[in-house]
C-alpha positions in Angstrom: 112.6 184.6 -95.8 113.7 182.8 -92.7 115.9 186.1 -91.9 113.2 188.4 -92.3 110.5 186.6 -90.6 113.3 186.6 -87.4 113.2 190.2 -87.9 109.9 191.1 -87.9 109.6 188.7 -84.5 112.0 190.5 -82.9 111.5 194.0 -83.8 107.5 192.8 -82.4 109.0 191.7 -78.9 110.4 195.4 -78.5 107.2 196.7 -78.6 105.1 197.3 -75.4 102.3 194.5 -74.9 99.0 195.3 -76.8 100.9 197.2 -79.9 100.2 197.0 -83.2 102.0 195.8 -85.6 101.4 196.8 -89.4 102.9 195.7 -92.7 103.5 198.7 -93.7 105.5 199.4 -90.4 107.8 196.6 -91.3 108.4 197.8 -95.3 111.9 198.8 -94.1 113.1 195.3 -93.6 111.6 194.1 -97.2 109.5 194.4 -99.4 105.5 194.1 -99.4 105.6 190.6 -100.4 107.9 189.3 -98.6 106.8 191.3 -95.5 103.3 189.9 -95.8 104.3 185.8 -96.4 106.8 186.3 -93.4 103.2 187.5 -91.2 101.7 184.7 -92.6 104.0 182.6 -91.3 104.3 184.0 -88.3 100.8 183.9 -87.9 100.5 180.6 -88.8 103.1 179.9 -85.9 101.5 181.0 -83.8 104.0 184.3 -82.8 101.7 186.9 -84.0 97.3 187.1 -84.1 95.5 189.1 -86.8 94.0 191.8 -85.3 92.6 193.1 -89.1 93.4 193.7 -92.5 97.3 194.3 -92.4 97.2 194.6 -88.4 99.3 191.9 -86.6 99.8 191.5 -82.5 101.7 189.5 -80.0 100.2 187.3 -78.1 100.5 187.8 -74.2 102.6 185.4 -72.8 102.4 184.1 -69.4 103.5 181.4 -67.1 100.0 180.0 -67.8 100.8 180.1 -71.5 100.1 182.1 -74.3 96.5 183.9 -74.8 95.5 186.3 -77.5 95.2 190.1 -76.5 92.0 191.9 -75.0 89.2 192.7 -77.2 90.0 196.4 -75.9 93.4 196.1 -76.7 92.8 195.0 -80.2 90.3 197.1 -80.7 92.0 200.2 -80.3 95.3 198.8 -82.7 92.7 198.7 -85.1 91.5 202.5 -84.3 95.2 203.8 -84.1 96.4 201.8 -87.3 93.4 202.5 -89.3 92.5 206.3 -88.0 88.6 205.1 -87.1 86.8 206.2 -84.3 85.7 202.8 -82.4 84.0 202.9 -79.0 81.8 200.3 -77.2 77.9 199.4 -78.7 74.6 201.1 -77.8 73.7 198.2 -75.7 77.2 198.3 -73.6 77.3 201.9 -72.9 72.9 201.4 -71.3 74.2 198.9 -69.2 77.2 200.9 -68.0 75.3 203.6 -67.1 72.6 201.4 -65.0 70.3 202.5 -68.0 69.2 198.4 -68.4 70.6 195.1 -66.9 70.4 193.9 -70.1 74.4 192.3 -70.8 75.6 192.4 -74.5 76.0 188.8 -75.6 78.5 189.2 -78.4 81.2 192.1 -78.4 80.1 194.5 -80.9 81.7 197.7 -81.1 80.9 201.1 -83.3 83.0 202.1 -86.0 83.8 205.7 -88.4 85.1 202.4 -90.9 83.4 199.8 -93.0 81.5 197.3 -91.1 83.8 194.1 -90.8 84.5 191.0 -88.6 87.2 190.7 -86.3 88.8 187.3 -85.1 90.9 187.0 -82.0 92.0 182.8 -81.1 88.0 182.0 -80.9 86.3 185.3 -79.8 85.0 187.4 -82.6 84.3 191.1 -82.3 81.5 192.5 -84.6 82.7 196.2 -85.7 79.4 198.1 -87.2 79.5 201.2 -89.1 77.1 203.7 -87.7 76.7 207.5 -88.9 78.9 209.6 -87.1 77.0 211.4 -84.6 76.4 208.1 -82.8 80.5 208.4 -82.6 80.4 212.0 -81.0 82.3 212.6 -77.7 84.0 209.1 -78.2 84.9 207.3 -74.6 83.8 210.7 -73.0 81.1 209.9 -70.5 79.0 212.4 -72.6 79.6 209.9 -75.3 79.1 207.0 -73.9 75.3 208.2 -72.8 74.5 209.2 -76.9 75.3 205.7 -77.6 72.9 204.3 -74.7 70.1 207.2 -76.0 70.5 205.9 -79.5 70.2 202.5 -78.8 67.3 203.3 -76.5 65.8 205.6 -79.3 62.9 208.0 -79.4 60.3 206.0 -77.1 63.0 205.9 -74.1 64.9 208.9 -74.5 63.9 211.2 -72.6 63.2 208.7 -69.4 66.6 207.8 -69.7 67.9 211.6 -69.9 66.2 213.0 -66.8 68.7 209.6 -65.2 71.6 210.6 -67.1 71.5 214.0 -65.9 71.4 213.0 -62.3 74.2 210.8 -62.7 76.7 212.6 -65.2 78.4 215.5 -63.5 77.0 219.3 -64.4 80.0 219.7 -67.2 79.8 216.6 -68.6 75.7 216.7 -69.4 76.7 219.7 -70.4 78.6 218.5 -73.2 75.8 216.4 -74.2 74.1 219.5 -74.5 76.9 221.4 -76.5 76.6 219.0 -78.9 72.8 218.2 -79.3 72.8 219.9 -82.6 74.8 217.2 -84.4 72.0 214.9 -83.2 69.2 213.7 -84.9 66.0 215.7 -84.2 64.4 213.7 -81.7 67.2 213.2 -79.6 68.5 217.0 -79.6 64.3 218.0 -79.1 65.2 215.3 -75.8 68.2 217.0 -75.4 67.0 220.1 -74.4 63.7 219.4 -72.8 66.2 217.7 -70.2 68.6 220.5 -70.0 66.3 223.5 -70.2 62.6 222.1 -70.0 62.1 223.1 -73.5 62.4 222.1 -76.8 65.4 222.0 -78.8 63.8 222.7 -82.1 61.8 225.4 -80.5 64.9 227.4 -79.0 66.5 227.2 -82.5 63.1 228.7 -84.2 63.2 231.5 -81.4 67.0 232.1 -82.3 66.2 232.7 -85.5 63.0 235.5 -85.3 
């Protein structure tokens, strides 16, 4: 066990800072078991964090000590080990687009997966499942302003678009606009009034006669 666990520790210092680490990544140098209790104990040492379920990190050591690893950097192990979509909440992306000064308290992120708890040293990251078309355009900017109109919601919406269009360039509010009919109706009827002065719903009908 002793072995092993110096295995997996050095085959984690190759790695570039912020990797993951998974157990099944290490299934070449034992089995399951053993992989998993030789985590543990290195997790328990202190030489590895639990980013997730199966999802191990280094921490980042410098000459001020040891700390665990960005919230962003875990966050996106987790999305590349587990194949999720996960960007930043509602709430975040508003307040990076000047949309409220409102600052998120606790770091919640949005999640393709099952909605789950993340703990890093003492911080803990709230990962909420939300349907997908909240998820659309990921880290684009596009994306980032459907996550600030659908925390906003119906009431706000199209305030906030007529801003968002000012402030996104021409091709990126028009990817907004590309994909408004993945949206839910009040946001793609928002959608287009912005773009077009119209209504989304009523450009489809007149599509279709």
């Amino acid at each position: 066990m002793q072995n092993l666990t110096s295995q997996i520790l050095g085959y984690a210092e190759q790695m570039p800072e912020g990797s993951p680490l998974s157990a099944k990544s290490l299934l070449h140098l034992g089995n399951r078991a053993a992989v998993d209790q030789a985590l543990s104990r290195l997790t328990e040492r202190g030489e590895l964090i639990r980013a997730g379920r199966g999802i191990y990190m280094r921490p980042v050591k410098s000459r001020f000590g040891s700390r665990p690893p960005t919230v962003e950097q875990a966050v996106e192990a987790v999305a590349q080990q587990r194949g999720e979509i996960i960007v930043s909440s509602g709430a975040a992306a508003a307040n990076a687009l000047g949309l409220t000064t409102q600052v998120p308290v606790r770091s919640v992120y949005l999640t393709s997966g099952r909605s789950r708890t993340m703990n890093l040293g003492k911080q803990s990251v709230e990962l909420k499942h939300v349907p997908r078309w909240q998820l659309a355009l990921a880290d684009r900017p596009a994306g980032v302003a459907v996550r600030a109109l659908a925390w906003l919601g119906p009431e706000k919406a199209e305030e906030a678009l007529s801003r968002i269009k000012r402030k996104l360039p021409p091709a990126e509010f028009g990817e907004l606009v590309a994909a408004a009919p993945q949206f839910p109706t009040w946001l793609a009827r928002s959608v287009g009034r912005a773009a077009h002065g119209w209504s989304f719903s009523g450009a489809v009908k007149r599509r279709q006669a």
